[in-house]
C-alpha positions in Angstrom: -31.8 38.9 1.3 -29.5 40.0 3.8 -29.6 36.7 5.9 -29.3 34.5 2.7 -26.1 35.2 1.9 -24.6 33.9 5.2 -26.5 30.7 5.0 -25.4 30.4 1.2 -21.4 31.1 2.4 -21.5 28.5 5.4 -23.3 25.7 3.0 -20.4 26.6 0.4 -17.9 26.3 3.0 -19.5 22.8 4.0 -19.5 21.7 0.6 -15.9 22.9 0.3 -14.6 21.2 3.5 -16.1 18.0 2.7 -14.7 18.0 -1.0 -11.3 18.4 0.6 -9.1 15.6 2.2 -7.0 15.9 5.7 -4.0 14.4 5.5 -1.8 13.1 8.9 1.4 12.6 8.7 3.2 10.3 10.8 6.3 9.3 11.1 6.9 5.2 11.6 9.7 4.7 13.1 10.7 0.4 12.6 12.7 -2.2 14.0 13.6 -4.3 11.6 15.4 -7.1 13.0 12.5 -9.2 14.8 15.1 -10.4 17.3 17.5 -7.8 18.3 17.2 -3.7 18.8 19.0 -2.3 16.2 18.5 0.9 14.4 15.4 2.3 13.9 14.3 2.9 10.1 12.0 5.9 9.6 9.5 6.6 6.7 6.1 8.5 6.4 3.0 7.4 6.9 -0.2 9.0 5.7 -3.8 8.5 7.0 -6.4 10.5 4.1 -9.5 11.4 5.9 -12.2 12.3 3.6 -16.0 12.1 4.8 -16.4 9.0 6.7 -13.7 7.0 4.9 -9.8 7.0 5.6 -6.6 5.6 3.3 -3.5 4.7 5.5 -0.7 4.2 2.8 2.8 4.3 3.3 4.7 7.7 1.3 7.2 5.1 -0.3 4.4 2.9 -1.9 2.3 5.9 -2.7 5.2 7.3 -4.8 5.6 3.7 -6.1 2.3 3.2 -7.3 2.1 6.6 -9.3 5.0 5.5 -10.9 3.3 2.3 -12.3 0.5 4.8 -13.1 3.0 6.7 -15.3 4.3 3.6 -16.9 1.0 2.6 -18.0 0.2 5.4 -19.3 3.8 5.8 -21.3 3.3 1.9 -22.1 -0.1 3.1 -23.6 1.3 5.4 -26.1 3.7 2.8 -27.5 2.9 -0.5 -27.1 5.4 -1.1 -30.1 8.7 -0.4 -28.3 10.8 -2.9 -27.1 12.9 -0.5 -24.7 11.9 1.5 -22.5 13.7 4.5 -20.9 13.3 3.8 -17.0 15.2 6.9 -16.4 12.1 9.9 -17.3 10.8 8.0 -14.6 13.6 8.5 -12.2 12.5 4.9 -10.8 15.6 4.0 -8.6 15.8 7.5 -7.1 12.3 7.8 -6.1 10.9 4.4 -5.2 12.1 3.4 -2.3 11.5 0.6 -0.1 8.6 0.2 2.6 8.2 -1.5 5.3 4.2 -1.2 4.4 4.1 -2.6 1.3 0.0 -2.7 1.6 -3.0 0.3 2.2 -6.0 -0.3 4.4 -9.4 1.6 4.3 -11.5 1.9 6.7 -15.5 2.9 7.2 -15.3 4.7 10.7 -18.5 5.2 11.9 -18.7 1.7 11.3 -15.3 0.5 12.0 -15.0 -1.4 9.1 -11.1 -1.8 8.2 -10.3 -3.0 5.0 -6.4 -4.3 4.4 -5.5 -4.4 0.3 -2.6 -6.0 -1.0 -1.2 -7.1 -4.7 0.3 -10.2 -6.2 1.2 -11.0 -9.1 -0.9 -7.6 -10.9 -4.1 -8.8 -9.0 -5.7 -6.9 -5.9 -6.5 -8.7 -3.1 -8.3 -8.2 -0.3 -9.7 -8.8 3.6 -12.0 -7.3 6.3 -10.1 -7.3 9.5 -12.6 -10.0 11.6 -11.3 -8.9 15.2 -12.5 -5.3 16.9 -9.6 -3.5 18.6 -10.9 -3.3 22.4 -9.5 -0.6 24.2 -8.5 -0.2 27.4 -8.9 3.7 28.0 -6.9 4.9 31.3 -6.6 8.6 32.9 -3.3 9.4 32.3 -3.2 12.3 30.3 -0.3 13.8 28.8 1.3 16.1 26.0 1.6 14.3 23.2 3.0 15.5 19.7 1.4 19.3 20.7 -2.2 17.7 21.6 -3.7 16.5 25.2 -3.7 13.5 25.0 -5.3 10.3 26.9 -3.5 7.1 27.1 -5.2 3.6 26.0 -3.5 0.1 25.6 -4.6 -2.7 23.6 -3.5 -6.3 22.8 -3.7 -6.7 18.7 -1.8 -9.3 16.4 0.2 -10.5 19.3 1.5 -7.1 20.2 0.4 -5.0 23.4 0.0 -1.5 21.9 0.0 1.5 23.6 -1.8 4.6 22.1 -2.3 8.5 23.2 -5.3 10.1 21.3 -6.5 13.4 21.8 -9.7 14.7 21.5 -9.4 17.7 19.9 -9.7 15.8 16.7 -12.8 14.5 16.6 -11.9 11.7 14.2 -12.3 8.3 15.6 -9.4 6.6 13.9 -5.4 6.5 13.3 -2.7 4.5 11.6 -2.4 0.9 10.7 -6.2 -1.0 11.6 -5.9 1.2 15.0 -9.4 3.1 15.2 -12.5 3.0 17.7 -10.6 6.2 20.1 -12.4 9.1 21.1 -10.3 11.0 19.2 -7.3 10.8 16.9 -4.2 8.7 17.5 -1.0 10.9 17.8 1.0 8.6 19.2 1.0 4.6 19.1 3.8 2.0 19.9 4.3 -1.4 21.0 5.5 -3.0 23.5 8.4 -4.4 21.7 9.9 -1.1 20.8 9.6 -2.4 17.3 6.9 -0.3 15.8 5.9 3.6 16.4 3.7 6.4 14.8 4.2 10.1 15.8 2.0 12.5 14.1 3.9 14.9 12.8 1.6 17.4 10.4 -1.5 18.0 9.3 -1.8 19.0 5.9 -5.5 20.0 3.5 -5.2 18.6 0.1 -7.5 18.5 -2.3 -8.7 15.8 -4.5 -6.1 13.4 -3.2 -8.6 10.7 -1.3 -9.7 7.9 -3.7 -11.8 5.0 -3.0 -10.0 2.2 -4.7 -11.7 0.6 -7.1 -12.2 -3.4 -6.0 -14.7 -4.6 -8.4 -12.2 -7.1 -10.1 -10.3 -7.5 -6.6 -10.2 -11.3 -5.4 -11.8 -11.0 -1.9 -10.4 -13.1 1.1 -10.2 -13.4 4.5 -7.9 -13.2 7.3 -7.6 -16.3 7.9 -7.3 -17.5 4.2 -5.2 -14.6 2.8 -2.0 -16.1 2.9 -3.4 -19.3 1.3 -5.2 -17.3 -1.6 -2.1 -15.0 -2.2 -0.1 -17.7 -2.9 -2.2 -19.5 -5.0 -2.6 -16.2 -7.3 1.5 -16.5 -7.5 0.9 -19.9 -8.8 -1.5 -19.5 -11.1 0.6 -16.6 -12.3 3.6 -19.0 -12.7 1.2 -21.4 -14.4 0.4 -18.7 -17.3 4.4 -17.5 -17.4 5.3 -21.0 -18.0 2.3 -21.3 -20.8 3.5 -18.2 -22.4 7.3 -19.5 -22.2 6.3 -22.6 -24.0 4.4 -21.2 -26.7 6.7 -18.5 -27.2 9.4 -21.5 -27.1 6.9 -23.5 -29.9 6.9 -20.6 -32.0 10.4 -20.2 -32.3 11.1 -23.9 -32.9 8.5 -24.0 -36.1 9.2 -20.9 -37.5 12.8 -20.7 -36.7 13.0 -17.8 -35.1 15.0 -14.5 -36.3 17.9 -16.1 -36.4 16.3 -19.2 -37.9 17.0 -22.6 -36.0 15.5 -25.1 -33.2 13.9 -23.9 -29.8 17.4 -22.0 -28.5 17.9 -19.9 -31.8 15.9 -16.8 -30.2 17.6 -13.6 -30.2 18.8 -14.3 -26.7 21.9 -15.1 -25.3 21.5 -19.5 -25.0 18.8 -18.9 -28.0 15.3 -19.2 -27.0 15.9 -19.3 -23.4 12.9 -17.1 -22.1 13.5 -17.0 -18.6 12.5 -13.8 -17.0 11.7 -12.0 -20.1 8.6 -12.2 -22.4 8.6 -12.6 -26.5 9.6 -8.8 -27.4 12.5 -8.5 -24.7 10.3 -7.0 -21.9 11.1 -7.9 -18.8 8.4 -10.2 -17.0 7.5 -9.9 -13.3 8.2 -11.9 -10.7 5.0 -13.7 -8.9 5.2 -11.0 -6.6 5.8 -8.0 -8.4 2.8 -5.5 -9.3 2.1 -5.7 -12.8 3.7 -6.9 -16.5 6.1 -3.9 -17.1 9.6 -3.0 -15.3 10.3 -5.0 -11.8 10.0 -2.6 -8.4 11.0 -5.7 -6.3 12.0 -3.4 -3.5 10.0 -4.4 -0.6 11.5 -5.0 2.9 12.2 -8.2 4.4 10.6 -7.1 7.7 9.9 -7.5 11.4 6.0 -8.2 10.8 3.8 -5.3 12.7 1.5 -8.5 13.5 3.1 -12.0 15.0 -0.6 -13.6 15.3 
């Protein structure tokens, strides 16, 4: 009895530690002007390793998506009201901009990378097609606290130099970067445009989901631009439907205000534009779903030229 209870605390510990999810911090640190140094713009990164999975997402989009979520579920409760109070949501104080205004996945033991983005409230989706092939060196320095080993790559026309250190046995880092004998605490190209310090390393609990892609369009690389934009048009398509028939509807029964296709109850009558048939505001092609507009991403320096 006496050795059981050992074997039963380090299988309960096990179970524990692969409940829980590790959390990196980095902190990116972007050029945004494609064409001249300027000042660097700083924001958090986070890479959730759970198991063999990971989730690299950005802090600002991570707070930006649970905002949605919150909308939803307030949207849920009253799907009556024609107002919504924006402000228990403290939208423009918390969502911010990002200059990753995407998440990518990854399978490490299989270096599978996965990059997920939204348009017009539909996921989309890609497997990255080209292995990172490293370069590993001997130069070994202190890097962010950890020994560290230096590698160089050449990745969506960027040469990119990491430092990995393998006291963390995890074969991955930000961005796609992965395939290291060890974590990535350091990674920067040659540009000077894009770099990721790791900063912390936290233990949360719960926090790693898998996202859920069964109704996600999947692409490919080489396609994804092409099928993003035709979701934004098919989107437009069905905004222009709903405009008309809201436009229809007004002209046969009159409206409110009783008269012809402008006698809505909008300024220039039954002018539609950017607004559906209770007064909501309707998104933009590119924003993430059909309640309030968080059109707040960056017009950026792209982390890949190729």
């Amino acid at each position: 009895m006496k050795y059981k209870l050992p074997v039963f605390l380090m299988l309960f510990l096990l179970t524990m530690y692969h409940g829980q999810t590790v959390r990196y911090i980095y902190q990116a640190s972007v050029n945004p002007d494609s064409i001249n140094l300027v000042t660097m713009k700083t924001e958090k990164t986070f890479l959730n390793v759970k198991g063999d999975h990971s989730l690299f997402i950005s802090e600002n989009k991570l707070i930006k998506d649970s905002l949605f979520t919150v909308f939803k579920e307030e949207e849920k409760k009253d799907k009556k009201s024609e107002k919504k109070d924006f402000s228990k949501l403290d939208v423009r104080k918390h969502a911010e901009p990002t200059f990753f205004e995407y998440y990518i996945t990854k399978n490490i033991p299989g270096q599978k990378v996965y990059y997920h983005d939204k348009v017009a409230g539909k996921q989309i989706y890609y497997q990255e097609d080209r292995p990172i092939k490293w370069e590993i060196t001997n130069v070994m320095e202190q890097q962010n606290g950890y020994p560290a080993q230096k590698a160089i790559t050449n990745f969506g026309g960027r040469v990119w130099t990491a430092w990995f250190t393998k006291e963390i046995n995890i074969s991955d880092g930000p961005y796609k970067f992965s395939g290291l004998p060890g974590l990535i605490v350091k990674l920067e190209d040659d540009k000077g445009d894009y770099k990721f310090d790791l900063i912390k390393k936290i233990i949360i609990k719960n926090s790693f989901e898998e996202p859920d892609i069964s109704d996600a369009k999947q692409s490919t690389r080489i396609n994804f631009n092409g099928d993003k934009a035709a979701l934004e048009l098919e989107f437009a398509k069905n905004r222009r439907t709903m405009k008309d028939a809201a436009g229809m509807q007004n002209f046969g029964g009159g409206g409110r205000h009783g008269g012809g296709m402008r006698g809505g109850d909008h300024p220039g009558g039954g002018e539609m534009t950017g607004r559906g048939m209770n007064g909501d505001h309707m998104p933009s092609p590119n924003s993430d779903t059909a309640t309030p507009s968080f059109n707040n991403e960056i017009s950026q320096n792209p982390i890949e030229l190729k």
